[in-house]
C-alpha positions in Angstrom: -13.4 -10.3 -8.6 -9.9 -9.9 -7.1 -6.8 -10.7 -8.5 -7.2 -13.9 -10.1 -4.5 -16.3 -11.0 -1.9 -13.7 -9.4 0.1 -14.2 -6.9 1.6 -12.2 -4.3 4.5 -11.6 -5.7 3.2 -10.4 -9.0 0.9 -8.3 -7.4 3.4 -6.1 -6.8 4.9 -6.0 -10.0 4.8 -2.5 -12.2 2.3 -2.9 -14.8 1.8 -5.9 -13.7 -2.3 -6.1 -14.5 -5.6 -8.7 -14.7 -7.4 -6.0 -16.0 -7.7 -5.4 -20.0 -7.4 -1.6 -19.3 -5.5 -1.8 -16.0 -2.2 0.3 -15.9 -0.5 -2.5 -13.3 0.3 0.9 -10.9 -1.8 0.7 -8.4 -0.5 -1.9 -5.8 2.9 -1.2 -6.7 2.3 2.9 -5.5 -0.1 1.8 -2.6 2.8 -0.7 -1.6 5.5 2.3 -1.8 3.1 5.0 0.1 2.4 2.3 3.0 6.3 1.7 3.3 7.3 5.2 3.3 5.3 5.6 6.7 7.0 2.6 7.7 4.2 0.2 7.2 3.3 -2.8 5.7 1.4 -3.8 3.1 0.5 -8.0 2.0 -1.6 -9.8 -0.5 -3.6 -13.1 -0.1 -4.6 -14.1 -3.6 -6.8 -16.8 -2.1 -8.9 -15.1 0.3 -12.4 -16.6 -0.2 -14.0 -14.8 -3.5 -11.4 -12.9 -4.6 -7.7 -11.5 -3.2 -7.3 -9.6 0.1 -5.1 -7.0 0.5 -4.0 -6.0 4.4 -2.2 -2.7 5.3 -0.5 -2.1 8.2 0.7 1.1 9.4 2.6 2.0 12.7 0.7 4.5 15.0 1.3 8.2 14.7 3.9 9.2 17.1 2.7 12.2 20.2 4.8 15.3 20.1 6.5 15.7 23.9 4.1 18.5 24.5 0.6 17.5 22.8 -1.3 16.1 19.9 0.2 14.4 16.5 2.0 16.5 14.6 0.5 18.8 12.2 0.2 18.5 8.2 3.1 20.6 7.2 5.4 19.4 10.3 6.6 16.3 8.4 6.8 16.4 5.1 9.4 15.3 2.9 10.1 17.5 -0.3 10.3 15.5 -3.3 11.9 16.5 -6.6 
């Protein structure tokens, strides 16, 4: 269970993996997603039983006239 014998800053390593089939991708693309909505994203590799990981992410900002802003209303384009 968890990440064992890893530590944080490996965790975040590409292909970086404790898993005989793992890929190593997941943290690190968790870890960029989280920081491209200006969170932040942490790993305790000696949480009891196995590693924690804790995501934080900033609360979605109110438009001047309503509600959060809709699905297509802030969107990056990526090429």
């Amino acid at each position: 269970p968890g990440l064992e014998g890893m530590g944080e800053g490996e965790a975040f390593l590409p292909f970086c993996t404790t898993k005989p089939a793992g890929t190593g991708l997941g943290l690190p693309i968790a870890q960029r997603g989280v920081e491209e909505h200006g969170g932040r994203i942490a790993f305790d590799p000696n949480w009891p039983k196995g590693g924690c990981v804790v995501v934080e992410l900033p609360q979605a900002a109110l438009r001047p006239g309503g509600g959060p802003q809709g699905p297509h209303e802030n969107r990056a384009k990526v090429a």
